[in-house]
C-alpha positions in Angstrom: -46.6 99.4 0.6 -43.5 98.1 2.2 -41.0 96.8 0.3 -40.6 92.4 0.5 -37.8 90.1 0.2 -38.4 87.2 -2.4 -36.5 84.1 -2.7 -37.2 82.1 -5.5 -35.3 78.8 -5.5 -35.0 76.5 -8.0 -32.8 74.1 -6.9 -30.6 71.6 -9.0 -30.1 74.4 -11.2 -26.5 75.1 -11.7 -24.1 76.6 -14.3 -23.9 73.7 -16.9 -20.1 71.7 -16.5 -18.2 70.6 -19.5 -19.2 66.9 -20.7 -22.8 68.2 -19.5 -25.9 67.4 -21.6 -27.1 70.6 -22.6 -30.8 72.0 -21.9 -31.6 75.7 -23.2 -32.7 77.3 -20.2 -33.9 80.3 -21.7 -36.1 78.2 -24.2 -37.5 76.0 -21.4 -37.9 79.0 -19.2 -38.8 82.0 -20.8 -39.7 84.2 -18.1 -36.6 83.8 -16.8 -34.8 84.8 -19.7 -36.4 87.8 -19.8 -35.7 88.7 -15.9 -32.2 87.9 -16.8 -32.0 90.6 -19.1 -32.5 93.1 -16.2 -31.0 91.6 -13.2 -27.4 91.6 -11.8 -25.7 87.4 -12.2 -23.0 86.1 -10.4 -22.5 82.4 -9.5 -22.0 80.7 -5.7 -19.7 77.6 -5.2 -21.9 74.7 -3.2 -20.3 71.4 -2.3 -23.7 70.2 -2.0 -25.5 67.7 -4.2 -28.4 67.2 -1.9 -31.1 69.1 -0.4 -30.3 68.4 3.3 -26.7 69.4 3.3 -28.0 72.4 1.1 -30.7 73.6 3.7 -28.4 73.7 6.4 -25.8 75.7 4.5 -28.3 78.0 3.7 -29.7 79.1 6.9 -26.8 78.5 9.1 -23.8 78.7 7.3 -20.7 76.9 8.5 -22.6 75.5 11.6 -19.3 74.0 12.7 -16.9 77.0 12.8 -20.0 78.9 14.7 -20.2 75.4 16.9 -16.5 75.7 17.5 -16.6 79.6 18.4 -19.8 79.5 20.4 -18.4 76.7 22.4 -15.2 78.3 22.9 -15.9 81.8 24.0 -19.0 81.0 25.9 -18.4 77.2 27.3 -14.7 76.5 27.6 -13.6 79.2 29.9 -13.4 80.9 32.7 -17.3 80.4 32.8 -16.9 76.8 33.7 -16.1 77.2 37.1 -20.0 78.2 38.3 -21.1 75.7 36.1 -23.3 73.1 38.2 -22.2 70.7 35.8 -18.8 71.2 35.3 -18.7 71.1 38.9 -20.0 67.9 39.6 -17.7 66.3 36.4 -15.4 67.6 38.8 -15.8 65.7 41.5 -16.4 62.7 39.4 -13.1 62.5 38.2 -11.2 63.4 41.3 -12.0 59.9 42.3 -11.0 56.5 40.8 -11.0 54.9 37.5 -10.6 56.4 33.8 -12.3 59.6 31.8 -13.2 58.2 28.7 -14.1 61.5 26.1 -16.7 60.4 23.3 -16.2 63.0 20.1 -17.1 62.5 16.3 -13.7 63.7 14.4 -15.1 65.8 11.8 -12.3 68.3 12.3 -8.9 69.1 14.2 -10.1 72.2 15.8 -12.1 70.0 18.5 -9.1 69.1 19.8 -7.8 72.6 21.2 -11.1 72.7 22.8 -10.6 69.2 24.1 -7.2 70.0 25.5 -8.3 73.4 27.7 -11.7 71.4 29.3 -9.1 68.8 30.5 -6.6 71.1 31.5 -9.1 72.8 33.9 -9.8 69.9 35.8 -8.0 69.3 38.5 -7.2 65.3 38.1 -5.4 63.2 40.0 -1.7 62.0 39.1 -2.0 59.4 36.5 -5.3 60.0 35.7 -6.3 57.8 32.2 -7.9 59.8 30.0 -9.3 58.2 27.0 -10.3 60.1 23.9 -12.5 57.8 22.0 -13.5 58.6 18.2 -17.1 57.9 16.8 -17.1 57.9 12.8 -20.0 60.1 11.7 -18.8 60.5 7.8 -21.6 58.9 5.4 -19.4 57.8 2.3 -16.2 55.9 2.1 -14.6 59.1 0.0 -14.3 61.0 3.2 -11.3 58.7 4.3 -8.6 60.5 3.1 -9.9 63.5 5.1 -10.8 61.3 8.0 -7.1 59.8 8.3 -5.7 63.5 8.6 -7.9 64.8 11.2 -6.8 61.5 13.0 -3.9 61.8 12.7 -3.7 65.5 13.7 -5.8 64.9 17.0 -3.5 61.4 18.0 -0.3 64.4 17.8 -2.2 67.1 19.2 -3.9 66.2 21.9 -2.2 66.4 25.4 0.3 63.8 26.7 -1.8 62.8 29.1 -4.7 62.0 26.5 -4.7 58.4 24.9 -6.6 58.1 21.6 -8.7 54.7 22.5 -11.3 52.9 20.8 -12.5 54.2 17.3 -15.5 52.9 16.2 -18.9 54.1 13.6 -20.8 56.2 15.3 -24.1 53.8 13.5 -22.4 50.9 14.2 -24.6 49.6 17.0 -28.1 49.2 16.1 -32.1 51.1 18.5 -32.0 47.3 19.9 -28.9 45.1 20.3 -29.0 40.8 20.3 -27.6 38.8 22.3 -24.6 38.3 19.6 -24.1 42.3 18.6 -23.9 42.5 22.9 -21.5 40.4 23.1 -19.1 42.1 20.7 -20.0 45.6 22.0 -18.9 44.1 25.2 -15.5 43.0 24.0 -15.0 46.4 22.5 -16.4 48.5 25.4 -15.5 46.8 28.5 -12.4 44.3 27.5 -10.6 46.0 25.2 -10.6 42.7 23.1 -11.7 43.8 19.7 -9.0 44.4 17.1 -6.1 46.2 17.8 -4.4 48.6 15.4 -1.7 51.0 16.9 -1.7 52.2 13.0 -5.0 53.3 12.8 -4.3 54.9 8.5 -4.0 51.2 7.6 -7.2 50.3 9.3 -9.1 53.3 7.9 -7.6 52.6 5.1 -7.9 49.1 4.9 -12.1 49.7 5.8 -11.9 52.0 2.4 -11.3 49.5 0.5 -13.7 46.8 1.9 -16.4 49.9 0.7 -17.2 50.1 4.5 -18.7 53.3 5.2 -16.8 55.5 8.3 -20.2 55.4 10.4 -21.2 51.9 10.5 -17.3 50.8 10.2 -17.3 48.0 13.8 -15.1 49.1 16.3 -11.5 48.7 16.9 -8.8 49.7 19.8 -5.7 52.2 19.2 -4.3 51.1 22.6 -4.4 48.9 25.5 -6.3 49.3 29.0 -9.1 51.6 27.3 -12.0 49.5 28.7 -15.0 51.1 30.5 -14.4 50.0 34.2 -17.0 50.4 37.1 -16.2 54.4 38.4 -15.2 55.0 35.5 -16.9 58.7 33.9 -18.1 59.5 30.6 -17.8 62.6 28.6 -20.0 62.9 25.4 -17.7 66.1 24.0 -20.4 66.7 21.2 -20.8 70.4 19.5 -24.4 70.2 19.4 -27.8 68.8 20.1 -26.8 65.3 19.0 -28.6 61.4 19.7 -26.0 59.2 21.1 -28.5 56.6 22.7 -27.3 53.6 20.3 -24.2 54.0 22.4 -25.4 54.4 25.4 -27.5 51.7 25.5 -24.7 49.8 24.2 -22.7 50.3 27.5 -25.4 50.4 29.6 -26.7 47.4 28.4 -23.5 45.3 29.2 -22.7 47.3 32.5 -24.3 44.8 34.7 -22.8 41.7 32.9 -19.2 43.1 32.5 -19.2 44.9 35.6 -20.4 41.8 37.3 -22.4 44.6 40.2 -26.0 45.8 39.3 -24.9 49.0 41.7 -22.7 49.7 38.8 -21.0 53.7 38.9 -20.5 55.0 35.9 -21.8 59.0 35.6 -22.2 60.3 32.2 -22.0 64.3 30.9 -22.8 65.6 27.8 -21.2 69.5 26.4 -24.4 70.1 24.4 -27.8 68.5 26.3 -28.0 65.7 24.3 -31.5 64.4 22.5 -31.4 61.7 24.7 -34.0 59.1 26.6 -31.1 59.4 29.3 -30.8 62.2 31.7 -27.7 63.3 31.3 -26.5 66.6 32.5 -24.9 69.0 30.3 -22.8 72.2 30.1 -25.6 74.4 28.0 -28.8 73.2 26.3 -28.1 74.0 22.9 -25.9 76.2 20.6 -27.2 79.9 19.8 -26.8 80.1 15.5 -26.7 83.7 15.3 -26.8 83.3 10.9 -30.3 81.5 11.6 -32.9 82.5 9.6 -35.0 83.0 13.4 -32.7 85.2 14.7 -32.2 87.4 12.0 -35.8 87.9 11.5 -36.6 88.4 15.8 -33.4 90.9 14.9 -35.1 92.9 12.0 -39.2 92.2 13.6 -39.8 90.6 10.0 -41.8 87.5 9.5 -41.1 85.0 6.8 -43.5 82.4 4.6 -41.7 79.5 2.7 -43.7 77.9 0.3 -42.1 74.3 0.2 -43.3 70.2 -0.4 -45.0 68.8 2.4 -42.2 66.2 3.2 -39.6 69.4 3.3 -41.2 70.8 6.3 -40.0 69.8 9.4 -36.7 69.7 8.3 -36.3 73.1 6.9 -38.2 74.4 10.1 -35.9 72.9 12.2 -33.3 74.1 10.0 -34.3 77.5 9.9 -34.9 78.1 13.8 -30.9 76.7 14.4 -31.4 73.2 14.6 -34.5 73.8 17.1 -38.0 72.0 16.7 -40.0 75.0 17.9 -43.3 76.2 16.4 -41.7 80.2 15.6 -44.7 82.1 14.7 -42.3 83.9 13.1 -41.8 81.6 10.3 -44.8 79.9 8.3 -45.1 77.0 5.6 -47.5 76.7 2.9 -47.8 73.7 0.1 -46.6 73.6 -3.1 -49.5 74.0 -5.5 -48.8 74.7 -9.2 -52.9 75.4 -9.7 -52.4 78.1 -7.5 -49.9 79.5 -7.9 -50.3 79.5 -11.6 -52.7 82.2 -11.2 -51.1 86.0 -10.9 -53.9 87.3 -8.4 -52.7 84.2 -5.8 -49.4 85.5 -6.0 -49.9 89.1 -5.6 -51.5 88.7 -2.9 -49.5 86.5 -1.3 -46.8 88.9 -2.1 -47.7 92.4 -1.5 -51.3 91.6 0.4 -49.7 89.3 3.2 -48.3 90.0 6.7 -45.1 88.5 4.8 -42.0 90.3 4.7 -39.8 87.7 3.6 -41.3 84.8 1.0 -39.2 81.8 -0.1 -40.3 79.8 -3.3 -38.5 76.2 -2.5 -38.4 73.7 -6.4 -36.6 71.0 -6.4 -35.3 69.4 -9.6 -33.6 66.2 -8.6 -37.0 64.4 -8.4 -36.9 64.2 -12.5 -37.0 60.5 -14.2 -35.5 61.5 -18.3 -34.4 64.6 -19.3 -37.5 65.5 -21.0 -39.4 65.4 -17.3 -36.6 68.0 -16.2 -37.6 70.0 -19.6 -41.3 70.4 -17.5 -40.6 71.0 -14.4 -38.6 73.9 -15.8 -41.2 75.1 -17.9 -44.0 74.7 -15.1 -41.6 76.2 -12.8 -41.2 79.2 -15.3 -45.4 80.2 -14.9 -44.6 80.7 -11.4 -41.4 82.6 -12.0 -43.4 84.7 -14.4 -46.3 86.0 -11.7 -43.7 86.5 -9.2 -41.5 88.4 -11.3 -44.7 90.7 -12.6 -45.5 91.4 -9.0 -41.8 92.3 -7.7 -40.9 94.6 -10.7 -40.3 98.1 -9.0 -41.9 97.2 -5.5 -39.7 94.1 -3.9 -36.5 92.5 -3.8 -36.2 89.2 -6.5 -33.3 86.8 -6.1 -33.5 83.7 -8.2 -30.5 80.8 -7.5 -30.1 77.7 -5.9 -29.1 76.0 -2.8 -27.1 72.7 -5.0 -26.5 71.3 -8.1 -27.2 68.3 -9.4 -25.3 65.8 -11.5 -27.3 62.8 -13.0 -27.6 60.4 -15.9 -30.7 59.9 -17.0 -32.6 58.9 -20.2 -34.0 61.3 -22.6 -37.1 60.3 -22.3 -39.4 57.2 -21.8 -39.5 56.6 -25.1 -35.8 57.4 -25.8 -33.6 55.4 -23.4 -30.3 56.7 -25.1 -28.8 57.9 -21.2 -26.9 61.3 -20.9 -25.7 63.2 -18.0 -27.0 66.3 -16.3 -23.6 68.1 -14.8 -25.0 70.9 -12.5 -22.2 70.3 -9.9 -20.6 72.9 -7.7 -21.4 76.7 -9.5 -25.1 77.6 -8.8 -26.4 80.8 -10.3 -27.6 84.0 -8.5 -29.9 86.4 -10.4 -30.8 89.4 -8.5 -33.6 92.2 -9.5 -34.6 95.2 -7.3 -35.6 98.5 -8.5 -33.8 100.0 -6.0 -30.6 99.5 -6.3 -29.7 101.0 -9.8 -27.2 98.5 -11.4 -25.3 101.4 -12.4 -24.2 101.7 -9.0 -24.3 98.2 -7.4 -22.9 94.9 -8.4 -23.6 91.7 -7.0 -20.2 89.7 -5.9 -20.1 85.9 -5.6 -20.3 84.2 -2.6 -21.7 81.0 -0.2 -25.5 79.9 0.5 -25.9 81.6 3.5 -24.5 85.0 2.1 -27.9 84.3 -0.3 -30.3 84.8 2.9 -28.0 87.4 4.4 -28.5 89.6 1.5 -32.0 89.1 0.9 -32.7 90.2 4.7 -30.6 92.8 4.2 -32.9 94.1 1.1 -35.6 95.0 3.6 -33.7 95.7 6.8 -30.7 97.7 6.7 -28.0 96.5 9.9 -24.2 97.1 8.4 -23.5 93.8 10.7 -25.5 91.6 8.1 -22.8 90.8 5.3 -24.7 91.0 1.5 -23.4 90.1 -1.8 -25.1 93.2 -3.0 -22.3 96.2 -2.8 -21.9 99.4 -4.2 -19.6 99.8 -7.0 -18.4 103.4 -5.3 -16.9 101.3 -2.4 -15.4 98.8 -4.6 -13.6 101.3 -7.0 -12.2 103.2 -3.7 -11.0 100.2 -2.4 -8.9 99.5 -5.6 -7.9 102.9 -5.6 -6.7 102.6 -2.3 -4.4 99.4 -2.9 -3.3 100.8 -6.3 -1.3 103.8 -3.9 
């Protein structure tokens, strides 16, 4: 029988925070106790307290450092010169009126990239190139960090680059009334919305209105950064991204503002855009080497995740890098305690199936009191039981979490006293495999993704895929190495 991956997650499980009620794991969960006695522990740091955010760390990693690089080395270079499309941005902007760039600021190192695409072109003197900014942070805590990379990108980005109109990138509603039109219009073609040359007392001042960055309503940094007719637009976005609010927000008002229905105004996109408009683009989409597709098309494995209903099309999209594909490759089957309450289910789900890599997905943020957490454990712990009896000395086991969670919540419903559930930030990892004697191994800390890597790497064995499981032989030379 071949050996099998297994990935059980329970997530909202954590290592318990100081201040946090306490809930004896090992009494609620039994069978884990007993798996913990045999298995190697160490903890990951997640910043996650939600699923979404969780899934996306787990099977891509950092998505925007591998945005960042793929654009980079394969986009922005030497490359773009036989690109059709970069060809005919060309040609648009050796003519009249303004570039006006269209980039969400979630971090400085856009603006490198930014810099070398406008440096290729070859624009006329006195060109106007406007950098426009569209707020996509969700919570009014992500200020602080929004005013740096602002600030960073207004003293980084070439002379000849003018940070223009900053506005949420939700702002603008599918359908826009006469009244929202007319404001979009004073922002987008007049330059006649609020001014603020100090753009950290704006930000700063919609922090503490409790406006959120990505429906904050638009403002100007500068003068004369109105769309005019001719002008040509430049959606600089680091993946597969829906920007139609906006666009129909211009294109909306083109004919009115522009006063010409044989209105110019060509529109480009880096990534192809999920988009009713077709605009041309540099590349379709972003290749996610980490991607849970591509490292099983690498290794010729095929994976089952067992996960709610509503999960589904999110963590399949997730899973093939950020691509709605039906990947034969990867198949979903229902939660169903019944089922998989009963040991001959999961055997041969485990060792009787085509699967080589099966991922148990819980969820523990849907409890009401503390009590209700108290049961999911436990029915969570029947599960952990059969799968644990079926992996001993055959498959790979890793039991963790993708987040924590931190709630208040009442003891029960017939106990209202509130307390507070601290799971934040340290998730555990328990790890069991027969072969890999724990004499020799030890399992070092590390990020969600490294999680998948490892588990991969359990039943396919390429040196390029990075696992927290290492052999304490390496370690010990290493430190002898440094102590010289």
């Amino acid at each position: 029988m071949a050996k099998k991956s297994v990935l059980f997650l329970i997530n909202g499980l954590g290592i318990e925070k100081a201040g946090s009620y306490s809930i004896s794991i090992d009494q609620c969960m039994p069978n884990l106790s007993k798996i913990k006695e045999t298995s190697y522990f160490t903890t990951a740091i997640t910043n996650s307290l939600e699923y979404r955010s969780a899934y996306q760390q787990f099977f891509l990693g950092d998505t925007y450092k591998t945005e960042i690089n793929y654009i980079k080395e394969k986009v922005i270079n030497e490359q773009l010169k036989g690109n059709p499309t970069y060809q005919s941005l060309q040609e648009s902007v050796a003519g009249e009126g303004k570039l006006h760039i269209f980039v969400e600021p979630t971090n400085n190192q856009v603006v490198e990239l930014i810099n070398t695409l406008v440096s290729t072109l070859t624009l006329p003197e006195k060109k106007e190139v406007y950098l426009h900014l569209l707020l996509s942070q969700l919570t009014v805590n992500e200020y602080n960090k929004l005013i740096n990379i602002v600030n960073y990108i207004k003293y980084h980005i070439n002379s000849h680059i003018t940070v223009g109109f900053i506005i949420g990138k939700d702002y603008y509603p599918e359908e826009l009334t006469k009244e929202q039109m007319d404001v979009a219009k004073k922002l987008l073609f007049f330059c006649s919305a609020e001014r603020w040359i100090d753009t950290d007392k704006k930000l700063l001042s919609l922090q503490e209105s409790n406006i959120r960055p990505c429906v904050a309503p638009g403002f100007c940094a500068t003068n004369d950064c109105f769309i005019a007719n001719n002008d040509t637009i430049m959606f600089f976005n680091t993946r597969r991204d829906d920007y139609d609010k906006f666009i129909n927000a211009i294109l909306s008002n083109a004919n009115e503002a522009l006063k010409t229905d044989s209105y110019n105004l060509p529109m480009y996109s880096l990534i192809k855009l999920n988009s009713k408009h077709n605009i041309p683009s540099f590349i379709d989409n972003v290749v996610y080497d980490s991607s849970l597709a591509l490292l099983l098309e690498k290794a010729d494995k095929e994976a089952l995740i067992v996960t709610d209903e509503k999960n589904i099309s999110l963590v399949n999209f997730l899973a093939n890098g950020l691509n709605n594909v039906n990947n034969p490759a990867i198949q979903f089957m229902k939660l169903n305690d019944t089922y998989y309450n009963d040991l001959n289910n999961i055997t041969g789900l485990i060792d009787n199936s085509i699967y080589d890599l099966i991922i148990f997905d819980y969820h523990l943020d849907v409890s009401r009191t503390v009590n209700d957490l108290k049961a999911q454990l436990s029915k969570i712990d029947i599960v952990l039981g059969n799968v644990g009896s079926v992996c001993v000395n055959k498959h790979s086991l890793f039991i963790t979490s993708l987040y924590g969670i931190k709630k208040t919540l009442p003891l029960a419903d017939y106990n209202t006293e509130m307390v507070t559930i601290d799971y934040e930030m340290q998730i555990p990892i328990f790890f069991f495999d027969y072969s890999y004697p724990r004499s020799k191994y030890r399992l070092f800390p590390g990020e969600t993704n490294d999680i998948l890597n490892s588990a991969v790497r359990c039943i396919y064995n390429d040196q390029s895929i990075y696992t927290l499981v290492r052999s304490k032989d390496l370690i010990n030379n290493l430190l002898s190495v440094f102590k010289k």
